[in-house]
C-alpha positions in Angstrom: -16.6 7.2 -36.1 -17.4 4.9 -39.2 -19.2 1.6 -38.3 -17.5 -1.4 -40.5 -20.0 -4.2 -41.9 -20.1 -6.7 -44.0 -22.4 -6.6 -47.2 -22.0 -10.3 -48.7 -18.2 -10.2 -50.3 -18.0 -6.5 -49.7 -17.4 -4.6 -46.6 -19.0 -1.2 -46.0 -18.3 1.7 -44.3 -20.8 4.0 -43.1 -23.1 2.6 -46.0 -20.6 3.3 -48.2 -17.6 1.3 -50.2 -14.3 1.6 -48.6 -11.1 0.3 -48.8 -9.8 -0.4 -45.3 -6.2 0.6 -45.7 -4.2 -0.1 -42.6 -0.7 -0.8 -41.1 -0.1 -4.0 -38.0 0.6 -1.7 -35.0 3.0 -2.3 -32.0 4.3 1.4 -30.6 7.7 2.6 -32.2 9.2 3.5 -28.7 8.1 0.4 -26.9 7.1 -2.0 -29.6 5.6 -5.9 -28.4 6.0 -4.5 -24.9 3.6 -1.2 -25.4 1.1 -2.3 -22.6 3.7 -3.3 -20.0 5.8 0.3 -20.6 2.7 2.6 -21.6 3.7 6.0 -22.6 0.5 7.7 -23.9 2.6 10.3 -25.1 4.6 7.9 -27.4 1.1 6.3 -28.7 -0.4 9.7 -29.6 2.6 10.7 -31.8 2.3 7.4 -33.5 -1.3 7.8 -33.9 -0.7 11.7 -35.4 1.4 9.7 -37.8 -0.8 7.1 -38.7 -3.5 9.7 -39.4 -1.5 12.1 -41.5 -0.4 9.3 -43.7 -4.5 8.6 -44.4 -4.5 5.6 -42.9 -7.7 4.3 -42.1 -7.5 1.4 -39.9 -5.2 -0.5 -37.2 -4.8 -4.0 -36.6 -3.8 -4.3 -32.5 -2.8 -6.9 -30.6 -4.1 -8.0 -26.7 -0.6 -9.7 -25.9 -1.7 -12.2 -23.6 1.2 -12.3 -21.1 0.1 -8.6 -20.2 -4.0 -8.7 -20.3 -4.5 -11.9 -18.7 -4.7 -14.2 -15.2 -3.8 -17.7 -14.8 -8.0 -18.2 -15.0 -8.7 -16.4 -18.0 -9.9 -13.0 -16.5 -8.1 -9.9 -17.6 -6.0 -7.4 -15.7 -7.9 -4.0 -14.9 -4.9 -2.1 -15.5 -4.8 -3.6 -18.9 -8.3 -2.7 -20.0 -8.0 0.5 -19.4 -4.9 1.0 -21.0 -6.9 -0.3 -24.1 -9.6 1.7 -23.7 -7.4 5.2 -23.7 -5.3 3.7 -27.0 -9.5 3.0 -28.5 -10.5 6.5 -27.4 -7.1 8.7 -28.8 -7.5 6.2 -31.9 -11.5 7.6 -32.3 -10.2 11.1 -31.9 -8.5 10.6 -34.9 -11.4 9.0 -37.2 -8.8 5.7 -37.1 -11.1 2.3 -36.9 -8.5 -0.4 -34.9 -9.4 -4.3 -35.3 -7.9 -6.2 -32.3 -6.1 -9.5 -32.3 -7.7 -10.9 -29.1 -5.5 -14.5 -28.3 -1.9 -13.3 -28.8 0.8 -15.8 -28.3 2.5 -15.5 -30.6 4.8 -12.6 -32.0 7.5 -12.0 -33.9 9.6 -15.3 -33.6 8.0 -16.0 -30.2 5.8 -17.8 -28.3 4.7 -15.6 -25.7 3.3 -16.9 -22.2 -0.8 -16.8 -22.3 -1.7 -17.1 -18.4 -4.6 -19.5 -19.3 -2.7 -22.1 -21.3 1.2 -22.8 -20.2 1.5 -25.5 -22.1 0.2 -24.2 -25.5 -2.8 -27.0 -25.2 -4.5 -24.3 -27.6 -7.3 -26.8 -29.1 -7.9 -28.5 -26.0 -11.7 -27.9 -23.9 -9.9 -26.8 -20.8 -7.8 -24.2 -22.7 -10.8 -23.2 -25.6 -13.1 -22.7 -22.3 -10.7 -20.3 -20.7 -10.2 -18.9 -24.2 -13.8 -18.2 -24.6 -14.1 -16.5 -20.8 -11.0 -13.9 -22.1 -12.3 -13.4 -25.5 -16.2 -12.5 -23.9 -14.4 -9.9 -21.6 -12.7 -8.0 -23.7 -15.4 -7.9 -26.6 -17.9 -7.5 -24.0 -15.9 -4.5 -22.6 -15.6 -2.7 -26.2 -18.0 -3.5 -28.3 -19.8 -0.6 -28.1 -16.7 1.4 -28.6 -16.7 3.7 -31.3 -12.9 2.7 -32.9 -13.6 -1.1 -33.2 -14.0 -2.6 -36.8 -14.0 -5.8 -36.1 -12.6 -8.5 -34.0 -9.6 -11.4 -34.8 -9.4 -14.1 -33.0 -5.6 -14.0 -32.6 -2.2 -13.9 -34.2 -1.1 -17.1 -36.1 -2.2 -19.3 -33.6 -0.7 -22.1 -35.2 2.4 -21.0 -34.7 1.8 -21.5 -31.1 0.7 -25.2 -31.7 0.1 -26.5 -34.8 -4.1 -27.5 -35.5 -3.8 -31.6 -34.8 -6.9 -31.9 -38.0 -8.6 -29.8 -40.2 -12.0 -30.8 -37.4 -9.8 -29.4 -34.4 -8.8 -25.9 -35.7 -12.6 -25.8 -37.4 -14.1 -26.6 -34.3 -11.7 -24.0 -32.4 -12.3 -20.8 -35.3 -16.5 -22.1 -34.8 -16.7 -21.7 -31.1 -15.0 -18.9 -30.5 -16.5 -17.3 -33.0 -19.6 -18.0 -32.0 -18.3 -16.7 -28.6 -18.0 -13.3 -29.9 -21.1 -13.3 -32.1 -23.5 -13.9 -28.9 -22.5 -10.4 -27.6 -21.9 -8.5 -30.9 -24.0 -9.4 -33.8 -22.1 -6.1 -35.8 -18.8 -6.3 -36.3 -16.8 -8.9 -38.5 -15.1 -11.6 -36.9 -11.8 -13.3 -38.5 -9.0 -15.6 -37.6 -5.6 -13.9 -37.8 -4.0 -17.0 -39.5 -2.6 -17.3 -42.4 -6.0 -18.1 -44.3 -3.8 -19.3 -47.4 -3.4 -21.6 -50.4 0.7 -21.4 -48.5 -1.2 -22.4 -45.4 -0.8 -25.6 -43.5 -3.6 -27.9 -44.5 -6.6 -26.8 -41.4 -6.3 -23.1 -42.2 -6.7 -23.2 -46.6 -9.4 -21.4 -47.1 -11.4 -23.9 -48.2 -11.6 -25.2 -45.0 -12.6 -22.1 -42.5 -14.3 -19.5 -45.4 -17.8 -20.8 -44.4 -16.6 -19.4 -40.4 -15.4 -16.1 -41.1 -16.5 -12.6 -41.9 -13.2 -12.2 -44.5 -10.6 -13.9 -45.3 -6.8 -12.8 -43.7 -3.7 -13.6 -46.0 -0.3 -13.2 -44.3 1.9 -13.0 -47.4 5.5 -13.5 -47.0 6.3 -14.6 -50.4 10.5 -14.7 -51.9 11.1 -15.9 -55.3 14.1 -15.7 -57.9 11.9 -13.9 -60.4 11.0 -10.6 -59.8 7.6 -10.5 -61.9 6.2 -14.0 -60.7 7.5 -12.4 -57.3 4.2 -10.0 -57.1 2.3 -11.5 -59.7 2.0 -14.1 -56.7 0.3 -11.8 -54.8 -2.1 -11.0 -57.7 -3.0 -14.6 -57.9 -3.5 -15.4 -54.2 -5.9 -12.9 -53.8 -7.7 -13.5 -56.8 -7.5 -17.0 -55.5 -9.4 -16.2 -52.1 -11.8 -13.4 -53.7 -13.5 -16.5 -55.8 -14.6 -17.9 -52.5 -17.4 -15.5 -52.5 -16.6 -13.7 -48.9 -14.5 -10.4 -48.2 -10.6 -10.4 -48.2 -8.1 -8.5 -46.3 -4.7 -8.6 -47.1 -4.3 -9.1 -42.7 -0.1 -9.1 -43.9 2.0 -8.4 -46.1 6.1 -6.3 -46.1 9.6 -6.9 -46.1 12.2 -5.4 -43.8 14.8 -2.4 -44.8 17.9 -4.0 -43.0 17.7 -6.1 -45.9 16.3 -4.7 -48.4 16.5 -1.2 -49.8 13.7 1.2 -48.9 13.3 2.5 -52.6 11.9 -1.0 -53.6 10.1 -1.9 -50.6 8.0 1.2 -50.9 7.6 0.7 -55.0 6.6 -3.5 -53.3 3.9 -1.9 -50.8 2.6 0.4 -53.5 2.1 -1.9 -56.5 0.3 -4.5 -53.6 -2.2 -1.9 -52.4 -3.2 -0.8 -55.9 -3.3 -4.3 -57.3 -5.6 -5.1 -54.1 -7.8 -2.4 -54.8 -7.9 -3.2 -58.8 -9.1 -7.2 -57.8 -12.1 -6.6 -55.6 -10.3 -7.1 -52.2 -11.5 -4.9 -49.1 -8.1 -4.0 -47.7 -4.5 -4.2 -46.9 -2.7 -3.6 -44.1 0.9 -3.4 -44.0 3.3 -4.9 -41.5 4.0 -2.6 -39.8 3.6 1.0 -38.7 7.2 1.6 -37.3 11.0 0.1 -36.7 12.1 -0.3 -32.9 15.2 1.5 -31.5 15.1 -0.8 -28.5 17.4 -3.6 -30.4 18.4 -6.0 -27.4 14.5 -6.6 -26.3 13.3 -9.5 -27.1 12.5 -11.6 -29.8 14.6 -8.4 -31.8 18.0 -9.8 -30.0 17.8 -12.5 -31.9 15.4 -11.7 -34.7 16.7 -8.3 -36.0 15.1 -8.7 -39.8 11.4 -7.8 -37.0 13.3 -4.6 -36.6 12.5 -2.7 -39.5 9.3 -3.5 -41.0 8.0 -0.1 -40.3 6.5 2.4 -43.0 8.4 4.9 -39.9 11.9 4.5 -39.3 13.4 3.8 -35.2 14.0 7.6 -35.3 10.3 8.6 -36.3 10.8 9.8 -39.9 9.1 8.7 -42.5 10.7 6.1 -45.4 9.5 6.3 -48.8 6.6 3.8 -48.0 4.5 6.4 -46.0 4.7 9.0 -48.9 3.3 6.0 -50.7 0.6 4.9 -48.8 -0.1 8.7 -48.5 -0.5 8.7 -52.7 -2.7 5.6 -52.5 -4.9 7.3 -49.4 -4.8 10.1 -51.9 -6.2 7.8 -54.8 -9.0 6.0 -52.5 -10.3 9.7 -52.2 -11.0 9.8 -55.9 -12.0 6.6 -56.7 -14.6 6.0 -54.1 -17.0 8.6 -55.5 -17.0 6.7 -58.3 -19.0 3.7 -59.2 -16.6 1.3 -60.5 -16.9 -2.8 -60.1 -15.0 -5.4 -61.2 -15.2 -7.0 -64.6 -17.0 -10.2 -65.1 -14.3 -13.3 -65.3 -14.4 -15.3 -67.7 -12.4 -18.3 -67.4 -11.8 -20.7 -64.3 -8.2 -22.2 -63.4 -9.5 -25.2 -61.5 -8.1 -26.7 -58.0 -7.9 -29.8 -57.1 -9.7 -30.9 -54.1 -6.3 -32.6 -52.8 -5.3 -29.8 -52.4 -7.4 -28.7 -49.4 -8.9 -32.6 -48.4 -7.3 -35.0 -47.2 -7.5 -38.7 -49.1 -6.0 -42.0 -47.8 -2.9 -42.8 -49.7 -2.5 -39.8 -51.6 0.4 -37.4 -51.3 1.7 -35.3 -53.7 3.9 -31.9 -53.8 1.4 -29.3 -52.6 4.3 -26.8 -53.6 3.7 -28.4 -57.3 0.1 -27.5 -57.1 0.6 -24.0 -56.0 3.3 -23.2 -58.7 1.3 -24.6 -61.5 -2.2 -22.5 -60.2 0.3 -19.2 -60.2 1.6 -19.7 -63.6 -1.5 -20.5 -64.8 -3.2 -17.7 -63.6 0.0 -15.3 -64.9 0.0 -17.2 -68.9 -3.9 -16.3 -68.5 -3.4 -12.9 -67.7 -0.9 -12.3 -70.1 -2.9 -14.1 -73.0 -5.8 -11.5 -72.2 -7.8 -13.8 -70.2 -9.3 -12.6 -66.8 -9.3 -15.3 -65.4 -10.4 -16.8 -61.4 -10.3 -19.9 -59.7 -13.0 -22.8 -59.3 -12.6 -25.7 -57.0 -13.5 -29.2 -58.2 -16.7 -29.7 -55.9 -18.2 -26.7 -58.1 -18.0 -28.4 -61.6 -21.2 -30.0 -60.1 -22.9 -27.0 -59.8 -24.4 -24.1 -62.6 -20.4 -22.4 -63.0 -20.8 -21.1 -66.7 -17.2 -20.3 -67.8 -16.3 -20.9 -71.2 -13.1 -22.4 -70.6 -11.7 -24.2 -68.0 -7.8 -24.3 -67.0 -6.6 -27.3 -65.0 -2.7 -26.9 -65.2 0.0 -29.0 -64.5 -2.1 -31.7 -62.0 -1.3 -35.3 -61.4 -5.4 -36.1 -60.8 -8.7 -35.2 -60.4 -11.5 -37.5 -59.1 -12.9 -39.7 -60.8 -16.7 -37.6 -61.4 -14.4 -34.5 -62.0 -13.6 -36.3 -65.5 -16.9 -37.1 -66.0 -18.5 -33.4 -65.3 -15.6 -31.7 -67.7 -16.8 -34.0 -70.3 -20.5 -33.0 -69.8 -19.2 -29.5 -69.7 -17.3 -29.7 -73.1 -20.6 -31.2 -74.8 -22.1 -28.2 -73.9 -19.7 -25.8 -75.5 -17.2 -25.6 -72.8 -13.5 -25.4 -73.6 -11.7 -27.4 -71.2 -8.1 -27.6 -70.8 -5.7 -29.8 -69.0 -1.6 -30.2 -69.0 -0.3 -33.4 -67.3 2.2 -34.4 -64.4 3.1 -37.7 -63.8 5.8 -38.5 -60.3 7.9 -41.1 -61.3 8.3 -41.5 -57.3 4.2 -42.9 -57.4 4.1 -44.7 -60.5 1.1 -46.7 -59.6 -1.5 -44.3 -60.0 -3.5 -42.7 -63.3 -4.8 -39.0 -63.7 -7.5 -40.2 -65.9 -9.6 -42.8 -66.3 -11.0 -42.0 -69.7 -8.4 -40.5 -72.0 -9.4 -41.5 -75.0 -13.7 -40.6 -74.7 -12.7 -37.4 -73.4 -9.4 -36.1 -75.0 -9.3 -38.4 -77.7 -6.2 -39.9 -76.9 -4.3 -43.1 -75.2 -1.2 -43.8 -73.4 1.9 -45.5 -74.9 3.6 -46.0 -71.6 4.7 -49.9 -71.8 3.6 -51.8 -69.0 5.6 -51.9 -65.5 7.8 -48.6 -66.8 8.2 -46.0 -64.8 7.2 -42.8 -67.0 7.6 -40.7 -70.1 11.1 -38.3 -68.8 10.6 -35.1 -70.0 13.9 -33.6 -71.0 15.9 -30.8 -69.6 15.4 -28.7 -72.8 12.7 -29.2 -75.4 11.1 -26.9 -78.1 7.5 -27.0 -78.6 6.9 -27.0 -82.5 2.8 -25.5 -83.9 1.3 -25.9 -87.0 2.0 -22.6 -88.5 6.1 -23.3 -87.4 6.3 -21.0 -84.4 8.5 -22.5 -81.7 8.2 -22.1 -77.5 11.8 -23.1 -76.2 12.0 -24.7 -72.7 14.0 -25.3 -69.8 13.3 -28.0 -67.1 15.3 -28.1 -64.4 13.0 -30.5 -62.5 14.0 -34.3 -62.7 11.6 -35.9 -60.4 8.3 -34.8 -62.7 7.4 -36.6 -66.2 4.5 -37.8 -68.7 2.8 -40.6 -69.2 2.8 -40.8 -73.4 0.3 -40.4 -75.4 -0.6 -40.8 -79.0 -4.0 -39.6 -80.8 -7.1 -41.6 -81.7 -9.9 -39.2 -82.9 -7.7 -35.7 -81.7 -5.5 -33.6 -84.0 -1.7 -32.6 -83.3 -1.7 -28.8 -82.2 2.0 -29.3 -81.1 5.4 -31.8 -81.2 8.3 -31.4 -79.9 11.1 -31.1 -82.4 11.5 -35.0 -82.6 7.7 -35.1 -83.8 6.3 -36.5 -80.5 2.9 -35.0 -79.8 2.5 -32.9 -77.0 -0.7 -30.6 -77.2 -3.6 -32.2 -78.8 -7.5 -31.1 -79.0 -10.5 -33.1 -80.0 -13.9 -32.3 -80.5 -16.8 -32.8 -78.2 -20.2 -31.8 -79.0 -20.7 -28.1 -78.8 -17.2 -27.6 -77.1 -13.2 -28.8 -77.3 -10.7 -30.2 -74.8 -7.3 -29.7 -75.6 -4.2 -31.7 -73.8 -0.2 -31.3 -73.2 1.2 -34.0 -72.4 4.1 -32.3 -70.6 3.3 -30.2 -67.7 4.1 -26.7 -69.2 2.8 -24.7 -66.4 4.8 -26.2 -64.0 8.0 -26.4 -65.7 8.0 -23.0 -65.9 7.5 -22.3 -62.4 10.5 -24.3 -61.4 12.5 -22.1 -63.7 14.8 -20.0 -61.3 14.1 -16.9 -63.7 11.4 -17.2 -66.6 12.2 -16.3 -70.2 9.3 -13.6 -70.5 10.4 -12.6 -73.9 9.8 -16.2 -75.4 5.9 -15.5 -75.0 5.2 -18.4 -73.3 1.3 -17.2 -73.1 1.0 -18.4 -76.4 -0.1 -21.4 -75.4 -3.2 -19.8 -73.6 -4.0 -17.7 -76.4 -5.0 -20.6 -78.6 -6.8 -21.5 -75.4 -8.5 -18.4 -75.8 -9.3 -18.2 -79.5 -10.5 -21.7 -79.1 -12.9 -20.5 -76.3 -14.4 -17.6 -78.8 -13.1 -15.1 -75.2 -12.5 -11.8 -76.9 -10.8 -9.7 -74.1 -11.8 -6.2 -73.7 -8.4 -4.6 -73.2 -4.8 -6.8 -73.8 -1.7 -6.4 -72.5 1.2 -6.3 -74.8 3.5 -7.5 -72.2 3.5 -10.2 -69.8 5.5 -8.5 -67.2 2.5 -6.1 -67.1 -0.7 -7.3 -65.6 -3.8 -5.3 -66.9 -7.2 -5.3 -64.7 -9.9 -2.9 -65.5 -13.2 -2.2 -63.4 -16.6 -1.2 -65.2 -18.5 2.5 -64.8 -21.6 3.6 -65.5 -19.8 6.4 -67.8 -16.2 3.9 -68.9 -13.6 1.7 -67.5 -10.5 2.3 -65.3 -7.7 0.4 -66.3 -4.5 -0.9 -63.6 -1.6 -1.1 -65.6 0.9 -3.0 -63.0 4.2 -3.4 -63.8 6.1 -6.3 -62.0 9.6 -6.2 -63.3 12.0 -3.6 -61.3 12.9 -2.1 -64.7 10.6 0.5 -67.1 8.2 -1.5 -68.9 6.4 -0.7 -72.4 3.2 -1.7 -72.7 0.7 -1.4 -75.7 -2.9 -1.6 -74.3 -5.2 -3.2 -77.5 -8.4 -1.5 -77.2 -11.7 -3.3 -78.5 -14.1 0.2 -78.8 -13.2 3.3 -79.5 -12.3 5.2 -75.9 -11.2 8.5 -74.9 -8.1 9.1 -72.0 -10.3 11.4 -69.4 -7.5 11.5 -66.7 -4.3 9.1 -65.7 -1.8 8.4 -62.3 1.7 6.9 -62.4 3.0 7.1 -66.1 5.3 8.2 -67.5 4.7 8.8 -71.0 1.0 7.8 -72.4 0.2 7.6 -76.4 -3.3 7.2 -77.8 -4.2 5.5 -81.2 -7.4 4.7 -82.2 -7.1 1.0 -81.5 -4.9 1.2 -78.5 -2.6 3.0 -75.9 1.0 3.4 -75.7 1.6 3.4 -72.2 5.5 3.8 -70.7 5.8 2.9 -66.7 8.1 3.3 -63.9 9.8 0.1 -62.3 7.2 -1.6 -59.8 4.5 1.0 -60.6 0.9 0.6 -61.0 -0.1 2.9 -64.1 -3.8 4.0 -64.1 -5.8 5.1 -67.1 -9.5 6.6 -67.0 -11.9 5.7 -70.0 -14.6 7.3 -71.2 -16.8 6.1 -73.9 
């Protein structure tokens, strides 16, 4: 059996790079209630499944109600239960990472012996916590089939962490429980470790406590490219933490929506995954349930039909495509690809993890601006990651910095960006004002660092931004916009040592840049990246990226490879002998994409086109709705 580590923000297998690709696994015939009614029979047909599918890896769950006592200790019966699923799961080379404190499950709160009133966080309950937790871990760490060990499943959902101190000191100790008898395997939560997350468990705040981070990503939208581009940008998101991420998550079920595109959804994740630098998905989950009336399905029946495997064991169209990707993972990992150095930062706001008295603003706000950001950079040619603000006072050396549609920063924040733009960094920020908290300022020094000042009158409000405006450049191109939100505005500005980049069609200046030292900061005065968010269904065609391609030129970033299309995100990892390029399409419709190409490349092998045209400056490239072309360069 392979033995899982973890390698700084890698994991290995073996030694070796792999990409854990798993499922969430209850048993089809007897799903949250597999322990109580086991049928090894039932379990090895699932696992024959799982394995001829190429999956790699399990996440199980230790459902408390049937493993534990009223003290903490755990039911014989039940261990050995576990140890026969461990030991068919190792006869099939499949690794299985178990959820040790589970409560919760599928729209319910399950009984846990130890805790019956759901104290979760208090020392009586984390003591009896920590007694379960060593048995089990002490029971199987040696076994061949574990991976790794989470702590539960979405714990929060049981009771909600009181502080940011209380779930911290809950993930720490328990944590360190497990780490005192096995110093190998990794050790997660199995929250929600998300910028979506309730404030304890962003992953700002438990990073430094885990072995990789564990997105559940659930995420609806109106728009069906910002739908997955989401997913893009929240994993990019937690890779620029600097530890391992595992998408723990992520599906949709097919009694309500239609198998063809939830298998096209779980394919474009898993490639997009691989193509960012994360360590593995797992999908939720292996199978539907026939048994409709047990519970939480009576009255949940969307938990039904996550499955890869229908109730009647055959297979939907997501297993043949997780068998493709499994397919895929064969090639590519005896290769030596890595990911491309980034080279721009979209910063976050420590607000939006800490907690400062008096200050509360949209969090929902923040997280649409970061996504469109991180989509306009993409589509500009930009590769872009994250930063958070307590690293502007350390060596990050990006030449431009992003810092969209944000109602503040700290005070030293402002400071350090205008150190950073003497020495030759671009820096760039769009501004929010909330008419709702009109006693505050983003800035405290518009007019030393962007060269500007404010023409609010005194005691007003705000500056309304209108429900439609046109942005207006200096060589006459236009960017039309909707707003939709009413509750968002500017403050007003005017120039003092900056130049107009951009008015609206009344003249008013909206995006502005000055120089400073060695480097520029450039300004918009409306909010641009948020606007667009709160659009129910974005205008792709417009070109909105245009905005961040001045960004860009401004910078001196010259990308490597550029999508023509902004429904198509283009990553690329590095080889010693060329590049491999992810072509993912996010719109449910074909998508033409020309691929500018900086040196001259030759096509050595592709996946998932369907047509594929090379010029000596670029590729032609024609892809299937929800598909994740892939070209191979050589040089």
């Amino acid at each position: 059996m392979p033995k899982v580590v973890r390698k700084g923000s890698g994991v290995l297998v073996d030694g070796l790079r792999s990409f854990l690709l798993g499922v969430n696994y209850w048993s089809r015939e007897n799903n949250i209630q597999m322990w109580s009614r086991w049928d090894l029979r039932a379990v090895q047909e699932d696992l024959d499944l799982v394995k001829k599918f190429g999956i790699r890896c399990l996440r199980v769950f230790i459902l408390a109600t049937d493993f534990a006592t009223g003290e903490g200790d755990v039911k014989e019966v039940s261990l050995q239960r576990f140890r026969t699923f461990l030991d068919e799961a190792a006869k099939r080379g499949v690794i299985v990472f178990p959820s040790l404190i589970v409560g919760h499950m599928s729209g319910k709160n399950w009984f846990i012996p130890w805790d019956p009133s759901n104290d979760i966080y208090s020392r009586e309950a984390l003591e009896k916590s920590k007694k379960f937790v060593r048995k089990i871990v002490g029971s199987f760490k040696d076994h061949p089939a574990i991976g790794g060990w989470i702590l539960s499943n979405e714990i929060s959902h049981v009771r909600s962490p009181p502080s940011v101190e209380d779930f911290r000191a809950w993930v720490k100790e328990l944590v360190e429980a497990i780490k005192e008898l096995d110093e190998v395997h990794m050790v997660s939560i199995g929250d929600s470790t998300s910028p979506r997350s309730r404030l304890p468990l962003r992953p700002e705040n438990v990073f430094d406590l885990v072995d990789y981070l564990s997105p559940h990503i659930y995420y609806y939208d109106d728009d069906e490219v910002r739908h997955t581009y989401y997913y893009m940008m929240e994993l990019e998101y937690l890779r620029s933490l600097g530890v391992p991420v595992i998408l723990e998550e992520y599906g949709f079920p097919t009694n309500l929506y239609e198998e063809d595109s939830h298998s096209r959804f779980i394919e474009l994740i898993l490639y997009g995954a691989l193509a960012l630098g994360v360590q593995g998905a797992w999908v939720w989950c292996f199978s539907d349930f026939p048994r409709e009336e047990d519970e939480p399905y009576l009255w949940e029946p969307h938990e039904l039909s996550f499955g890869i495997v229908r109730a009647n064991g055959t297979p939907k169209p997501a297993a043949s495509s997780i068998k493709k990707f499994a397919g895929f993972l064969e090639y590519f990992e005896k290769k030596d690809y890595r990911l491309a150095e980034r080279d721009s930062a979209i910063l976050v706001p420590s607000h939006f993890y800490r907690r400062y008295e008096f200050h509360n603003f949209p969090y929902q706000h923040i997280r649409g601006a970061l996504l469109m950001a991180y989509i306009l950079a993409k589509a500009s040619g930009l590769n872009p990651t994250f930063l958070r603000e307590e690293e502007l006072r350390g060596n990050s050396d990006y030449g431009l910095i992003i810092i969209p549609s944000i109602s503040r920063l700290l005070t030293r924040s402002w400071r350090l960006l205008l150190e950073k733009a003497r020495r030759g960094t671009v820096v760039y920020y769009s501004h929010v004002r909330y008419p709702s908290y009109p006693h505050m300022s983003a800035c405290h020094i518009w007019d030393e660092l962007f060269g500007i000042k404010p023409v609010l009158k005194a005691g007003m409000r705000a500056t309304y931004i209108p429900s439609k405006f046109t942005l207006v450049f200096e060589d006459g191109s236009t960017l039309e916009y909707d707003n939709p939100l009413g509750d968002i505005a500017t403050t007003g500005f005017s120039p003092i040592d900056s130049k107009v980049l951009a008015t609206d069609s009344e003249g008013t200046p909206i995006l502005f840049k000055a120089e400073r030292g060695k480097g520029k900061v450039l300004f918009s005065s409306y909010p641009l990246e948020l606007i667009l968010f709160s659009n129910l269904k974005v205008r792709w065609e417009q070109g909105y990226e245009l905005v961040y391609s001045i960004l860009m030129k401004e910078a001196r970033i010259t990308p490597l490879f550029r999508s023509s299309n902004p429904m198509v995100q283009l990553e690329y990892l590095i080889g010693s002998k060329g590049y491999l390029l992810f072509l993912l399409n996010h719109s449910y419709n074909d998508s033409f994409v020309e691929v500018g190409l900086r040196k001259r490349l030759t096509v050595s092998r592709t996946w998932n086109l369907k047509t594929l045209e090379q010029h000596t400056d670029k590729l032609t490239v024609k892809l299937a709705p929800k598909t994740c072309g892939i070209v191979e360069l050589e040089c």
